[in-house]
N, C-alpha and C positions, 0 to 999 in steps of 0.2 A: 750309226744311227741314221735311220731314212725320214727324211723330210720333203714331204710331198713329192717329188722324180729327184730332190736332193740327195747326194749321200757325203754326209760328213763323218769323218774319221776322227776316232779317237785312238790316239797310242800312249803306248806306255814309252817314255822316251828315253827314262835314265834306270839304270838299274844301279844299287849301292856298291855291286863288286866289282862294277865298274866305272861309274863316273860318281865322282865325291862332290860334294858342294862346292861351288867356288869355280874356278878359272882352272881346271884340271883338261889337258885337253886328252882329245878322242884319242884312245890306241887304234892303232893301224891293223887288220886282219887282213892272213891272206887270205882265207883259207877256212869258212863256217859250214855246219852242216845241223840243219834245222827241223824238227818235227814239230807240226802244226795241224791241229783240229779245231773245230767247232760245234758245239753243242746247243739245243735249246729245249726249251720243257713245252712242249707244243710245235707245232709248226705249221705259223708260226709262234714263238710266244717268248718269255723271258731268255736269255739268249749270252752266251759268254766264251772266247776262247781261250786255247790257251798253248804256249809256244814254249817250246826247247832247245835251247840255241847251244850248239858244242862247239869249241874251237877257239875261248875266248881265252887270253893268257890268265884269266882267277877263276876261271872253271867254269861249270855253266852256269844259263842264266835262263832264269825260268820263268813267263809272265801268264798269269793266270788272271784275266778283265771281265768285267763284266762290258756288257754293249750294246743294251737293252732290250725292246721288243723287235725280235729279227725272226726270219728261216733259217734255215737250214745250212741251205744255200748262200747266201748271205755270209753268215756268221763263219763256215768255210772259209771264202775270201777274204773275209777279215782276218784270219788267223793267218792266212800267207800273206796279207798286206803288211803285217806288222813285223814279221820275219822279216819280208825283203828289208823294210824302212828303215830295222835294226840294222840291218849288212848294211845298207849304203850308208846311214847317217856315221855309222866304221868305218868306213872305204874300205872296208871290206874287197877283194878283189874276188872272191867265188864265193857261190852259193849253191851248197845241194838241198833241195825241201823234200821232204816225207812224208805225203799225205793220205788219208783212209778213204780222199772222195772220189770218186770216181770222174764226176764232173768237173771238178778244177784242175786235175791233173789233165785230162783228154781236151778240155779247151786251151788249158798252158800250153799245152804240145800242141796244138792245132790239129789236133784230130777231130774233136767238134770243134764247131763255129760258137760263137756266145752269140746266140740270139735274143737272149731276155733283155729286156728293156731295164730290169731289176738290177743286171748281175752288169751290165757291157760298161754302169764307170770302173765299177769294181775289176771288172776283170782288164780293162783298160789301164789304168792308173797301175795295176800288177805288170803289167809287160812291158811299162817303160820303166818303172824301175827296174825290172829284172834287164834289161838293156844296158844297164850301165854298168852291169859288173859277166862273170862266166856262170850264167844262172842255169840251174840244170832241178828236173823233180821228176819222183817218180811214185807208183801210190804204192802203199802198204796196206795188209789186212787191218782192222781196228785193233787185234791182239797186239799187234805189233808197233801199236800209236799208244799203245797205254797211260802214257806217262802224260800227253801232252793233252787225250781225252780229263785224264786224271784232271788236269790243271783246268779244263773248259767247265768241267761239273763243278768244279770248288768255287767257279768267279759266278756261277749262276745260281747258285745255291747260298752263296753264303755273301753275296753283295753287303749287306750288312756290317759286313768285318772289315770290309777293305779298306785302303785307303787311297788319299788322291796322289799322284806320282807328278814331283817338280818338274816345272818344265825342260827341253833338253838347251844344251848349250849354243847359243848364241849361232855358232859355226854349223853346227848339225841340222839347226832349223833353219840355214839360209843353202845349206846344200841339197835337203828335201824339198824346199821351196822351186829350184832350178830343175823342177821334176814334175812343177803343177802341184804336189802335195801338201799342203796344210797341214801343220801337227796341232793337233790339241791334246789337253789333258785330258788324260784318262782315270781308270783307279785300276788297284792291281793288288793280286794276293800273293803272299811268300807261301809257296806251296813247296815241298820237298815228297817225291816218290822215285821210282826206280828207273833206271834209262831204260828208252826204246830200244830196239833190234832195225839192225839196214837191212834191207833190201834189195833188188834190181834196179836199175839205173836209166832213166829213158832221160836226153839232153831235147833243150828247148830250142 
């Protein structure tokens, strides 16, 4: 959500096949590999992503948000923002992302510079976390992000339905915290469609 040169973040913190209510603590990953998009109905205008996370010992996990009125652009980096925050707030030790954009993948690698005044907390706040684990992305065609586009139309479209995700566990929100990152609540849809396809490999 942008608020006046602010940008606050909403995630989705705890997912049910993974963290139960209660004092259950975080499982440890080696080893995730994540496809992420973001969608919006204008642009810019109502705005939602949605992320596929594979690698988790109860299978995967799927977060499909709404995250208001955004671009394009934007709502992109949100969709890797919340990938990364899920690895780390894991300890996750690797991370591969999957992305359709052209621009967040070419600015993660440093092939462009982020110049936008819009995009530089966002894509800031993305490269220190991706520093704290083996963080690698590379883009894919939209064919090939289907599931996780899938998930970005469901949370823009059907906000209505969702609902709001408890917060995440005590330990998780003081290890994002040691990051600069603030978690807040979010809302999130149980969405189910078909996995993505990999593709080529470019490391950060």
């Amino acid at each position: 959500m942008m608020k006046g040169n602010q940008i606050i973040i909403l995630t989705a913190e705890a997912d049910g096949r993974i963290l139960q209510a209660g004092l259950r603590k975080i499982e440890v990953m080696s080893e995730l590999v994540a496809y992420v998009d973001g969608g919006c109905l204008g642009n810019p205008g109502p705005s939602g992503i949605g992320v596929v996370i594979n690698g988790c010992a109860s299978g995967p996990v799927r977060i499909a948000k709404w995250i208001g009125h955004q671009d394009n652009n934007v709502a992109e980096y949100a969709a890797l923002m919340e990938a990364l925050q899920y690895a780390v707030s894991r300890k996750a030790r690797k991370l591969h992302v999957y992305s359709d954009s052209e621009v967040v993948v070419r600015q993660m690698t440093g092939e462009y510079i982020c110049r936008s005044a819009r995009l530089y907390s966002l894509h800031w706040t993305c490269r220190k976390l991706a520093r704290s684990l083996a963080f690698s992305i590379s883009h894919v065609p939209r064919e090939s992000n289907a599931e996780a586009n899938g998930l970005a139309q469901s949370a823009l479209r059907r906000r209505g339905q969702s609902k709001v995700v408890p917060p995440m566990l005590p330990a998780a929100e003081a290890l994002l915290e040691t990051f600069g990152v603030v978690p807040l609540r979010g809302e999130i849809l149980d969405t189910s469609l078909a996995p993505s396809e990999t593709q080529t490999t470019a490391s950060l």
